[in-house]
C-alpha positions as CSV (number, residue, x, y, z in Angstrom):
1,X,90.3,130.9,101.1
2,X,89.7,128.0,99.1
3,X,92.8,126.1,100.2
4,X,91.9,126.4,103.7
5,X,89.2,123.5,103.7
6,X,91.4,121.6,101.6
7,X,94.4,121.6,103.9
8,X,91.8,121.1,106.8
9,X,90.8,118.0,104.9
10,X,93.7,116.8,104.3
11,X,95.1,117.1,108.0
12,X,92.3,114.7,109.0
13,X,92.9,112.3,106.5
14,X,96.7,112.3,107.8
15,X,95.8,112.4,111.6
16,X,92.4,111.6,112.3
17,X,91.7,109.2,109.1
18,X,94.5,107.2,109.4
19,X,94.7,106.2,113.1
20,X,91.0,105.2,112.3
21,X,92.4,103.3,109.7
22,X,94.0,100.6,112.3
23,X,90.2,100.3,113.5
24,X,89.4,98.3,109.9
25,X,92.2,97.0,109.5
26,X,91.3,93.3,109.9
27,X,87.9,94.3,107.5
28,X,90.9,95.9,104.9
29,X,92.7,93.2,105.5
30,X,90.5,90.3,104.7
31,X,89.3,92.8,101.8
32,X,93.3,92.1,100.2
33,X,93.2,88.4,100.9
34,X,89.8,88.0,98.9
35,X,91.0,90.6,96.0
36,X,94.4,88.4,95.8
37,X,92.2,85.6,96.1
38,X,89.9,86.6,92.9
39,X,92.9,88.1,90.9
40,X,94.1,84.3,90.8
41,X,91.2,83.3,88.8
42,X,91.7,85.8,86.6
43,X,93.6,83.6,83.5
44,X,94.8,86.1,80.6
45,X,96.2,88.9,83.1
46,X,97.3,91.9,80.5
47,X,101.4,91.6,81.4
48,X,104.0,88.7,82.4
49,X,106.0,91.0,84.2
50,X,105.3,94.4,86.6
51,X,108.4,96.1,87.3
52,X,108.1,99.2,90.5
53,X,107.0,100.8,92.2
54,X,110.4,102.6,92.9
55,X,111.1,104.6,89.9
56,X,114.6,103.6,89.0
57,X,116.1,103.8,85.4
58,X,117.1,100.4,86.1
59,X,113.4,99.4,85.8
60,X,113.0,101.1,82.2
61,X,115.8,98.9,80.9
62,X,114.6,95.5,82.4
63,X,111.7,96.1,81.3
64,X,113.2,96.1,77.7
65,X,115.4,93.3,78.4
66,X,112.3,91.3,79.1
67,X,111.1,92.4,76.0
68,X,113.5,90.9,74.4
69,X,112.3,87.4,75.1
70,X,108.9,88.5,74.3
71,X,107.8,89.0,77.9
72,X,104.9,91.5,78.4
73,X,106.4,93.9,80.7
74,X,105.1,97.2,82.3
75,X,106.9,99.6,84.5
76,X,104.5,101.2,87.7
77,X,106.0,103.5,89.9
78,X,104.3,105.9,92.7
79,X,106.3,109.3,91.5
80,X,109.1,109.7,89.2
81,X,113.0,111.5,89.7
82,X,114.4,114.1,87.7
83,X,116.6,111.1,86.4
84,X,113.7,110.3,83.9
85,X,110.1,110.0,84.0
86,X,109.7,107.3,81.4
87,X,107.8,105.1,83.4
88,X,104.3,103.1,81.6
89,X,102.5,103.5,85.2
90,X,102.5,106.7,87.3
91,X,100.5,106.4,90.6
92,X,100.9,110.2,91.2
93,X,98.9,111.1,87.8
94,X,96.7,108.4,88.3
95,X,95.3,109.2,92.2
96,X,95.4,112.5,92.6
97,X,95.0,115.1,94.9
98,X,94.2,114.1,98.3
99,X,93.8,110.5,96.9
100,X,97.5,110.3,96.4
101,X,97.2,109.2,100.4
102,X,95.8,106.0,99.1
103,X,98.4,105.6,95.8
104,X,99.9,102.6,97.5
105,X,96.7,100.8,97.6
106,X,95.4,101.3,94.2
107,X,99.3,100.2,92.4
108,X,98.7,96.8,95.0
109,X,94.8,96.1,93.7
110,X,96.0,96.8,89.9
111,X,99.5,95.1,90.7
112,X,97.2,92.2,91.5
113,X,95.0,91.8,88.7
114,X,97.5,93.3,86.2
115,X,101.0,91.3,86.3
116,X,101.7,87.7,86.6
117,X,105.2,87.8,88.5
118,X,106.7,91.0,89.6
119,X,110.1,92.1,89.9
120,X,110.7,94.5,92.5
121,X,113.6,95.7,95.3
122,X,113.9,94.6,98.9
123,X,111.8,97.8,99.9
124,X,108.9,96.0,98.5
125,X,105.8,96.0,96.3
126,X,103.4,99.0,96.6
127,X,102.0,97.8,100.5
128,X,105.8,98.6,101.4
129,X,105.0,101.9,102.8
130,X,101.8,101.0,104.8
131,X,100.7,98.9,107.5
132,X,100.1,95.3,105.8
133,X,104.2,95.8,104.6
134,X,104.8,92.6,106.3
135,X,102.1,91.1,105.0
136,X,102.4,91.4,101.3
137,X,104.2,88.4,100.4
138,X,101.6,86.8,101.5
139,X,99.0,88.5,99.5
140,X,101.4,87.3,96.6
141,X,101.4,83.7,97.6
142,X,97.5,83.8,97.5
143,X,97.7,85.5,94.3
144,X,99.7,83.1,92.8
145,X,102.0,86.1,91.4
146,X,105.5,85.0,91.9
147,X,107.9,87.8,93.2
148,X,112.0,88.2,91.7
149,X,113.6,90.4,94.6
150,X,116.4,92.2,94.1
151,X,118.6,95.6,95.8
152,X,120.3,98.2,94.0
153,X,121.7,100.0,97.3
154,X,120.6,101.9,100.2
155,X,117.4,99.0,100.6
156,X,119.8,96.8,102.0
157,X,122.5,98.7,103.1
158,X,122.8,97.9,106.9
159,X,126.1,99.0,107.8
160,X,126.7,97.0,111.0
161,X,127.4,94.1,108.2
162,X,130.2,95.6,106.1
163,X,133.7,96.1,106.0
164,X,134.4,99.0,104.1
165,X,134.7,101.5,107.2
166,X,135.5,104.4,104.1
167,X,132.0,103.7,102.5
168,X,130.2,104.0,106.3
169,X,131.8,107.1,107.3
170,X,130.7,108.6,103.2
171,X,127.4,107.2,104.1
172,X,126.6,108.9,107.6
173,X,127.9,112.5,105.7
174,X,125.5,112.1,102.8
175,X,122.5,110.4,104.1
176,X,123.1,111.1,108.2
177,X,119.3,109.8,108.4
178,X,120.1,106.9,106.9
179,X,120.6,105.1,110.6
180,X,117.5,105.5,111.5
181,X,116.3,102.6,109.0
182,X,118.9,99.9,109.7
183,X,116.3,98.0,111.7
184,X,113.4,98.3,109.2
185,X,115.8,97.4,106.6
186,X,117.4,94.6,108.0
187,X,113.4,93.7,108.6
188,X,113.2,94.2,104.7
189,X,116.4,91.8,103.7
190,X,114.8,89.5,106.7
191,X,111.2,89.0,105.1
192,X,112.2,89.1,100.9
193,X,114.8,86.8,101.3
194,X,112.8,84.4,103.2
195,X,109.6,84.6,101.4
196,X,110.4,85.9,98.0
197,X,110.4,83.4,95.4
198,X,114.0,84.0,93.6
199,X,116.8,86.4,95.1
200,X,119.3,88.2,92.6
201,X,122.5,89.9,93.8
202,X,126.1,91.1,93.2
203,X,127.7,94.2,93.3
204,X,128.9,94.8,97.0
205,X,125.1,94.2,97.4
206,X,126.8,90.6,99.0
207,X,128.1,92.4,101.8
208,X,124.4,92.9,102.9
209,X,122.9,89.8,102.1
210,X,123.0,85.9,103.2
211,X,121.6,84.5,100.6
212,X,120.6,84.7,97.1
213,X,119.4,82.4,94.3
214,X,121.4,84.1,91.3
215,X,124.6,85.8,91.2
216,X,125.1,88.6,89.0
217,X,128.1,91.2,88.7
218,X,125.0,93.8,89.0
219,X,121.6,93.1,87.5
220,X,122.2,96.6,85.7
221,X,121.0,96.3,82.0
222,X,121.1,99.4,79.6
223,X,119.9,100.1,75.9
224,X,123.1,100.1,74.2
225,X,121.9,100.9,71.3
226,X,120.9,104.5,73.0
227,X,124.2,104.8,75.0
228,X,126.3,104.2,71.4
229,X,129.6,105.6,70.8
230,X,129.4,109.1,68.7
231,X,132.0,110.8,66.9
232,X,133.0,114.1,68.5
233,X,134.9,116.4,65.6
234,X,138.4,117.0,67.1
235,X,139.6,120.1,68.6
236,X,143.4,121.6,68.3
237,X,145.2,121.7,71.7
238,X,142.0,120.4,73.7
239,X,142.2,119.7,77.2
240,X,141.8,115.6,78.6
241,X,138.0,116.3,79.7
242,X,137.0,114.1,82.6
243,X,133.3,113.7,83.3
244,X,131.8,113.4,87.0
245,X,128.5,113.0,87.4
246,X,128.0,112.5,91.4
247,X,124.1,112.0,92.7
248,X,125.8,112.0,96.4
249,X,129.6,113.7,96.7
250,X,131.0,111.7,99.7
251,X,130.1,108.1,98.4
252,X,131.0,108.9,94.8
253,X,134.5,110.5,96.2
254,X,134.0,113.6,94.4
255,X,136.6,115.7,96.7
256,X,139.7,113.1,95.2
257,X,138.7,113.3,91.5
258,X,138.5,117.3,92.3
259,X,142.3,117.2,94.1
260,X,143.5,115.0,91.8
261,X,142.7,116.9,88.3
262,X,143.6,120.7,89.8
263,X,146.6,119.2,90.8
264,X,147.3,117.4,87.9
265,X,146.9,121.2,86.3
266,X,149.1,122.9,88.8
267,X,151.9,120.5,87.3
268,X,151.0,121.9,83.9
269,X,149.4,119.0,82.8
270,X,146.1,120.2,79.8
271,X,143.2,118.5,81.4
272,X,139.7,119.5,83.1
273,X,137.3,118.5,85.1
274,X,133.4,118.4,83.9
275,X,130.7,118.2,87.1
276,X,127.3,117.6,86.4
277,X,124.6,117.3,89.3
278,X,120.7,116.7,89.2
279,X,120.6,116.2,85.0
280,X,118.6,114.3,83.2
281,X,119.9,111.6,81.5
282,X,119.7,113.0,78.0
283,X,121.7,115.8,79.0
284,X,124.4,113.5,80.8
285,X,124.6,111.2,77.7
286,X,125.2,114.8,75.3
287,X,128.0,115.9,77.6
288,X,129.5,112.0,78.4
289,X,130.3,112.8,74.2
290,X,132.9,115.3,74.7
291,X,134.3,113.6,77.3
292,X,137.4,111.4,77.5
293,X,136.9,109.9,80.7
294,X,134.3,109.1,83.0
295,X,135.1,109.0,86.6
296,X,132.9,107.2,88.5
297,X,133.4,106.6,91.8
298,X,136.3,105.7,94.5
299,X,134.5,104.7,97.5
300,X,131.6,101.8,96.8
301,X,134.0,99.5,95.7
302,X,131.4,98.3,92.4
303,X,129.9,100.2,89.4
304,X,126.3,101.3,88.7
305,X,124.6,102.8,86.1
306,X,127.1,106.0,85.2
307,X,129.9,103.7,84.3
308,X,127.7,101.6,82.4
309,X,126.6,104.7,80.4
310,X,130.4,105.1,80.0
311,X,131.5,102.2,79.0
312,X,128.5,101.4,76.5
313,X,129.4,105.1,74.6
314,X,133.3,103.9,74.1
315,X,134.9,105.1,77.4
316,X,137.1,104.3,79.5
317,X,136.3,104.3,83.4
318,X,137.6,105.4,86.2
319,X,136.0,103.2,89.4
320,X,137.2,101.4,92.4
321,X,136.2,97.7,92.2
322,X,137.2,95.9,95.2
323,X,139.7,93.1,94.9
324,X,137.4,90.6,97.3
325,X,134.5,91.0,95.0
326,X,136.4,90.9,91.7
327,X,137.6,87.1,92.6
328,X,134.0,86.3,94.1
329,X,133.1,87.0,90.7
330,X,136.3,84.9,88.6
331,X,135.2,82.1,91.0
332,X,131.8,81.9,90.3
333,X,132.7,81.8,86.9
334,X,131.2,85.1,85.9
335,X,133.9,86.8,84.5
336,X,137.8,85.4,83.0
337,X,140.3,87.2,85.2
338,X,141.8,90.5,84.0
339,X,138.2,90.7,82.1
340,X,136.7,93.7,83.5
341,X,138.2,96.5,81.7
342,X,137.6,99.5,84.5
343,X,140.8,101.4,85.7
344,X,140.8,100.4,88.9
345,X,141.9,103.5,91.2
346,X,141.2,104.1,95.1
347,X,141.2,107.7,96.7
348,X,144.8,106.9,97.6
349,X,146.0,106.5,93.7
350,X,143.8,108.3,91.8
351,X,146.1,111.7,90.7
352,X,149.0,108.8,89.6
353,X,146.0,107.0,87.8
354,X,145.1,110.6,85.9
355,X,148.3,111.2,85.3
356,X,149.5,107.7,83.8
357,X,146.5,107.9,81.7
358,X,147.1,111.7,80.5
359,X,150.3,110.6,78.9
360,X,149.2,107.4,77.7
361,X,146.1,109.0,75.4
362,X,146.4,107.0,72.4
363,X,145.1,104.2,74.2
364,X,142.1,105.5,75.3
365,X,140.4,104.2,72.3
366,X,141.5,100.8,72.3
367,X,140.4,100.8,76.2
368,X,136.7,102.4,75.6
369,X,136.0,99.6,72.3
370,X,136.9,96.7,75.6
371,X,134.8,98.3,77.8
372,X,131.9,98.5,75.3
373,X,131.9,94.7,74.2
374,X,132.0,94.3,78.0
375,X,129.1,95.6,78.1
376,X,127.4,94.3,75.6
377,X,128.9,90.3,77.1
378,X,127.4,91.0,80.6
379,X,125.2,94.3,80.6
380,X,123.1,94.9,77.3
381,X,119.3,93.7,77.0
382,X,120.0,90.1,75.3
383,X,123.0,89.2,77.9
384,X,120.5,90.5,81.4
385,X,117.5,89.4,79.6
386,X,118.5,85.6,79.3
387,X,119.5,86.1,83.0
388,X,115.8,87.0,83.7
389,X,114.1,84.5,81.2
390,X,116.1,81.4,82.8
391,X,114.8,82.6,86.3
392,X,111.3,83.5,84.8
393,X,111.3,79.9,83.3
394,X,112.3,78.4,86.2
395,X,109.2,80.3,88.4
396,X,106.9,78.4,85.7
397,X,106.4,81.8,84.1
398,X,107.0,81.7,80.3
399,X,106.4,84.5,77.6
400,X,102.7,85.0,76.9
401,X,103.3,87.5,74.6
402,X,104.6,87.6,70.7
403,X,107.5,88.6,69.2
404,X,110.1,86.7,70.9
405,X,113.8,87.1,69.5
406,X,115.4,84.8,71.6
407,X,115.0,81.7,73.6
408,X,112.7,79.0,73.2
């Protein structure tokens, strides 16, 4: 009986409350433009650097990449995924209950008083979700808190501006909902790269985007000091172990790595394949051990994280990189060619790919120590963190805290 009132509550809030809500919204709105105005006199804000609200692992590792350079850094983020929860800021135990209507609002005021530049993804800060979205980087600019915008996928994915017809047909059987946001998100590239002040991309992210200020391979950065090679004691007559850790199945081209290994067995070749699904990282990393390689993903035509992971613990990758991107990148002068040490396969190749590999097994050590120093050249804390202290330096936002171990 007791959660009857709540819900009843609750349901006016939703309904009632927040149609009312558009009645003050020039009093709220004036409210944000005087908060942003007094959080700018504020001198000695607590942190350089506010990383969220979306809670992506990516965050947890740029945060210590900026620590690095001895930036004061905090992670915020609304909820958490079962990825990992290792967030400094967590609006859902901080406004709770009911209040958790009003989480956006509260990570905004403390965003604003808290954090002197934020780095964030083209969804947007913490108003992204409400009314004054289009507004907020304009609440920035009175703030003085200088915004780094970047994507990491589906925030800027609008399909009507990519070539990869394989990837848009994966798309619409994964995430079928997905085209119902093309317009808000082309809104979102629209009003970030227009009024943020520094863009990053790479990846295929390109396809998506018209402009940006740095290019990156991927702005991906990972502890490689927690994703370090381990010694795994030998087993008599064990069978090539492939790891496949797919988050969506039609995008990461689970169904080819599936065909191609069971077929690869049929033949009589020793191998298996490992599938994990909706793990935490810690128990991905304990598996990625046993395994001898890491199969990615056939369809994107870039890596992410999971072949970071791989590479960084010794292993060698199976991912399609797409040839156009791969020489955007040797032009810029990102990478030397022949440098990026994945095995390139496509749906179309991928059982030859297995099978070349299955016989040629002595080298898969020599191929898992290239992808870790690749790695550690383009993807650990020191090599993303000087990425993000030159375009820190270059906002006029230098290291306010101690301990700096590089830079100057």
């Amino acid at each position: 009986m007791r959660i009857l009132p709540y819900r009843i509550f609750r349901f006016c809030i939703r309904y009632i409350g927040r149609p009312l809500g558009y009645l003050f919204f020039p009093l709220t709105f004036f409210s944000f433009i005087i908060l942003a105005w007094l959080s700018k006199l504020r001198k000695n804000k607590p942190f350089d650097i506010g990383l969220g609200p979306d809670p992506l692992i990516n965050n947890v590792y740029h945060k210590r990449a900026l620590r690095e350079y001895g930036y004061r850094a905090e992670t915020f983020v609304r909820f958490v995924y079962h990825i990992t929860s290792e967030f400094d800021v967590r609006g859902d135990k901080r406004v709770g209950g009911w209040w958790i209507d009003f989480v956006d609002y509260y990570l905004f005021v403390r965003a604003l008083f808290s954090y002197r530049c934020l780095y964030f993804y083209f969804n947007g800060g913490p108003l992204s979700r409400t009314m004054f979205a289009r507004w907020e980087p304009k609440f920035y600019k009175i703030a003085g808190i200088k915004t780094v915008v970047m994507p990491y996928g589906s925030d800027v994915q609008d399909f009507t501006r990519t070539q990869n017809l394989i990837f848009v047909n994966a798309m619409r059987k994964d995430y079928p909902q997905h085209r119902f946001d093309r317009k808000k998100i082309a809104r979102q590239i629209d009003r970030w790269t227009l009024k943020g002040d520094h863009i990053i991309s790479g990846c295929d992210w390109v396809d998506y985007m018209y402009h940006w200020d740095t290019l990156m391979l991927a702005h991906f950065s990972i502890d490689m000091a927690q994703w370090a090679p381990e010694t795994i004691p030998a087993e008599e007559n064990r069978p090539l172990r492939i790891l496949h850790a797919p988050n969506h199945r039609n995008i990461k081209g689970t169904k080819h790595f599936v065909k191609a290994v069971e077929e690869l067995r049929q033949e009589g070749l020793h191998m298996e394949i490992v599938l994990l699904e909706k793990v935490p990282n810690s128990e991905v990393k304990r598996v990625m051990a046993s395994c001898d390689i890491i199969a990615d993903q056939l369809i994107v035509g870039g890596y992410a994280m999971f072949t970071l992971e791989g590479m960084s613990m010794g292993k060698p990758v199976l991912c399609y990189l797409r040839k156009d991107l791969e020489e955007m990148f040797i032009e810029a002068g990102l990478v030397a060619e022949g440098e990026i040490p994945l095995i390139n396969c496509t749906p179309f190749n991928v059982k030859e790919v297995i099978r070349n590999l299955y016989f040629r097994r002595s080298e898969l050590p020599e191929i898992g120590r290239r992808s870790r120093a690749f790695v550690e050249k383009h993807h650990s804390l020191a090599s993303v963190g000087k990425v993000f202290d030159a375009i820190n330096r270059g906002l006029g936002i230098t290291p306010a805290g101690k301990g700096a171990q590089h830079g100057g």
